[in-house]
C-alpha positions in Angstrom: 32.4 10.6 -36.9 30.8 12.2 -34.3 32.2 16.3 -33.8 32.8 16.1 -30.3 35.4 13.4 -30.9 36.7 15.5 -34.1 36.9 18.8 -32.0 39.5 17.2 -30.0 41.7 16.1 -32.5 41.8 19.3 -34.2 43.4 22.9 -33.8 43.2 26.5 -35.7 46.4 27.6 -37.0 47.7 30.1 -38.8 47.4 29.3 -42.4 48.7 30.1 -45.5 47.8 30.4 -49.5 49.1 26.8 -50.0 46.4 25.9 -47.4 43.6 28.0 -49.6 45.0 26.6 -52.4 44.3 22.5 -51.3 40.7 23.0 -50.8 40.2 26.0 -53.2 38.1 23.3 -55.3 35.8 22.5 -53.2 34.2 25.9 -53.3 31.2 27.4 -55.5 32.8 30.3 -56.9 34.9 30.2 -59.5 36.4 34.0 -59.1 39.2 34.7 -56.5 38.8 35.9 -53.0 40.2 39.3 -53.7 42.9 40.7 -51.7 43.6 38.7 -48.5 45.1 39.6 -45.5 45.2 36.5 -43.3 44.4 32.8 -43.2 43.5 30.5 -40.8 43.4 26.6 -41.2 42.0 23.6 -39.0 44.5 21.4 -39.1 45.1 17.6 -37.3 46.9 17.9 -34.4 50.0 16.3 -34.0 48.7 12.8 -32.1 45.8 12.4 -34.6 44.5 9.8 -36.4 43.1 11.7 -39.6 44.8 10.8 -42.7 45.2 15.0 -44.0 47.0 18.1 -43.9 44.1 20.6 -44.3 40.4 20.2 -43.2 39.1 23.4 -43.7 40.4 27.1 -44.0 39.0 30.6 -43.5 40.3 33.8 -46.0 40.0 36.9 -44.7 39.9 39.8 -47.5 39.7 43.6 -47.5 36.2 44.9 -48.0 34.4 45.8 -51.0 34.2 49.5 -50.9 30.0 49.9 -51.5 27.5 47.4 -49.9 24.4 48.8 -49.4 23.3 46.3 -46.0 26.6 47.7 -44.3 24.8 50.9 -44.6 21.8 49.5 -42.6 23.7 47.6 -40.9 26.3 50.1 -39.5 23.6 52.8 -39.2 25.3 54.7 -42.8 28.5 55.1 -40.5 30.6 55.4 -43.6 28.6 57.6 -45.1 28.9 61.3 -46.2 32.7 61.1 -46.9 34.4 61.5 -50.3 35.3 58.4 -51.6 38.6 58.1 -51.1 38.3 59.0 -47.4 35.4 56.7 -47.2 37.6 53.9 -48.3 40.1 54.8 -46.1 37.7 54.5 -43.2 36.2 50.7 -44.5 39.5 49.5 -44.8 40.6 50.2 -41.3 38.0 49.3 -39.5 36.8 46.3 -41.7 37.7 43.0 -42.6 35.8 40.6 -45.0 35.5 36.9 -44.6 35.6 35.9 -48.2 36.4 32.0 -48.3 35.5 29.6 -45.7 35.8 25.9 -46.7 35.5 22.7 -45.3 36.8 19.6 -47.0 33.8 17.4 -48.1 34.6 14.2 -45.7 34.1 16.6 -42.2 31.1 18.9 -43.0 27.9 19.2 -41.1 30.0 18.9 -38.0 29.8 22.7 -36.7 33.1 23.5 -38.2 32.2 26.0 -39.9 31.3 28.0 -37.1 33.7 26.8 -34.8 36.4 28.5 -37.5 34.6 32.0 -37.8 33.9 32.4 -34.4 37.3 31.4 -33.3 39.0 33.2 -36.0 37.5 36.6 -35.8 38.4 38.1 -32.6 42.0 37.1 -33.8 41.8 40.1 -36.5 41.7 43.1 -33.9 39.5 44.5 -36.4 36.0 46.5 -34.8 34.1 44.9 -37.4 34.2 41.5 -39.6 31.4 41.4 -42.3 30.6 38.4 -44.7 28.2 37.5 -47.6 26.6 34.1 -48.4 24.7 33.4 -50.9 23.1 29.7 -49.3 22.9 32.0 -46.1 19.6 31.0 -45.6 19.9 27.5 -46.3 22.9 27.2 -43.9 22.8 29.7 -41.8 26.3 29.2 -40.2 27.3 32.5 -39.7 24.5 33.4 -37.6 25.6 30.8 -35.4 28.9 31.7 -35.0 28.0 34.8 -33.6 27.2 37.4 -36.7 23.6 39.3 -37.4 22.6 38.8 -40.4 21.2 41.6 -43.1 18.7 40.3 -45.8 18.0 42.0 -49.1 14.8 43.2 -49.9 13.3 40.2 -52.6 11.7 41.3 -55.8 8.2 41.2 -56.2 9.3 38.4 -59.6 11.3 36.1 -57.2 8.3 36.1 -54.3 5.9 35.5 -57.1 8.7 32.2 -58.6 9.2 30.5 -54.9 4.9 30.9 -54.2 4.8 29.1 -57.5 7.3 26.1 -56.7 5.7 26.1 -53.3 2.4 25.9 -54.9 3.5 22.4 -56.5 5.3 21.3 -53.0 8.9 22.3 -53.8 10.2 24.4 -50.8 13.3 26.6 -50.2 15.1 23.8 -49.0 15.3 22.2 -52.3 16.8 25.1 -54.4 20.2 23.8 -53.9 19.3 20.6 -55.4 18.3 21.8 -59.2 18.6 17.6 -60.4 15.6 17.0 -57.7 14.0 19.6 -58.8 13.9 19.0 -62.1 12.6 15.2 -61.2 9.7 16.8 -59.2 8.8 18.8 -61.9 9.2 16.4 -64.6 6.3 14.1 -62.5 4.0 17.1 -62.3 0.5 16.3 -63.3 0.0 17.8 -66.9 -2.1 21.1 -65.5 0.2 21.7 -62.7 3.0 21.2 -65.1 1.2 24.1 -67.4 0.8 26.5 -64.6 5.2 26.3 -63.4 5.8 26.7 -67.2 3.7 29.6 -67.4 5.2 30.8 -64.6 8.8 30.6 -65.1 8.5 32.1 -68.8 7.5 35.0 -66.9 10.1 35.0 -64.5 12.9 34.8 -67.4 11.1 37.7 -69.3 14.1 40.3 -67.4 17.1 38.2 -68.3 17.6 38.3 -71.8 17.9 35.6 -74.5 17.1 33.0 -71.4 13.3 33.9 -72.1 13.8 31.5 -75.3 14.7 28.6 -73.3 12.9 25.7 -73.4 12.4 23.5 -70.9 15.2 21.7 -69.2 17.6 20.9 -66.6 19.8 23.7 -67.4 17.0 26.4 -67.3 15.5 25.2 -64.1 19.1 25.5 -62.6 19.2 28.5 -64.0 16.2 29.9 -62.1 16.9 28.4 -59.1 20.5 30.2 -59.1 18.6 33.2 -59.5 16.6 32.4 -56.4 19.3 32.4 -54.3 21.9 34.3 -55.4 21.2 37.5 -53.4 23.2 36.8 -50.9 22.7 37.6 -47.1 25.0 40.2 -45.6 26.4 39.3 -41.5 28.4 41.6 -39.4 30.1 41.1 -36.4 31.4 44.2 -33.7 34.2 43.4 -31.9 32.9 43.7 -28.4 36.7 44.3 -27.6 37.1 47.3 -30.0 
């Protein structure tokens, strides 16, 4: 189905939790969005010819009161106020995309950012902020409009991705641990040595996973690690 056809037959609405609720399974994380304050949904238009109610839905939240890139990001605006006043502050002048989903059949055809960049100057908010934790992998945020803020990486996971680089698995692949695990399974016995070696020092900060032994589950297990430091994006309202 090509998107320009799709686009057409499609509209942003006003959503609602029942909306959230339909596709809620389709997302990564298991915990809830937090406290929302408004939905929007891409529904079918009325003349379509797509068989569904829902095709994707945005959730915006209330903030989390401490994020270190908003700092950077906002030039440590909301800094230097007690805390209650400082909360005060985020929550009026921020809102936080926490839940954008696409149902499966119509992804990779821009509707992701078609939904955030529609949807956020519909808050009258000065400032929407997001975090993703495949924000570098799929960058849609960015291209809806937002500037993204990257934590810095530790010197471990650096030293981790070299490594799977070193044996031709690339950043790309993290979000595929069962190819992964293939490509590393058909490693040549001293290549093979040296990722062991490697990722036995890597799980040397996390506990009783420095016993595991090799296996799917403890290469998805790294590669979570990899990428779970997700990427902060911000958006001013040029309006506000």
């Amino acid at each position: 189905m090509r998107a320009c056809t799709l686009f057409k037959k499609v509209e942003i609405v006003t959503g609602c939790f029942n909306d959230y609720k339909k596709l809620s399974c389709y997302h990564y994380r298991d915990n809830g969005p937090g406290q929302m304050s408004k939905i929007f949904a891409i529904k079918p238009k009325a003349d379509s010819f797509l068989q569904t109610d829902t095709i994707g839905v945005i959730v915006y939240s209330t903030p989390n009161p401490g994020h270190e890139l908003r700092n950077i990001a906002t030039n440590n605006f909301f800094v230097g106020f007690d805390r209650a006043t400082q909360i005060a502050l985020i929550n009026k002048y921020i809102r936080r995309i926490s839940r954008i989903i696409i149902e499966p059949r119509f992804r990779g055809l821009g509707l992701a950012s078609q939904l955030v960049r529609e949807t956020m100057p519909l808050m009258n908010f000065p400032i929407i902020e997001a975090s993703a934790v495949m924000g570098e992998i799929n960058p849609f945020f960015e291209k809806a409009g937002m500037t993204a803020f990257h934590a810095p990486e530790k010197l471990s996971t650096a030293r981790i991705i070299e490594a799977l680089e070193t044996v031709g698995i690339k950043k790309a692949l993290f979000a595929q641990p069962n190819q992964v695990q293939e490509i590393l399974d058909r490693l040549p016995s001293d290549m093979a040595r040296f990722i062991e070696s490697e990722f036995r020092r890597f799980l040397q900060s996390y506990g009783d996973k420095r016993y595991s032994r090799p296996a799917a589950a403890r290469t998805r297990y790294i590669l979570n690690k990899l990428t779970d430091r997700p990427v902060y994006y911000i958006w001013f309202n040029p309006n506000l």
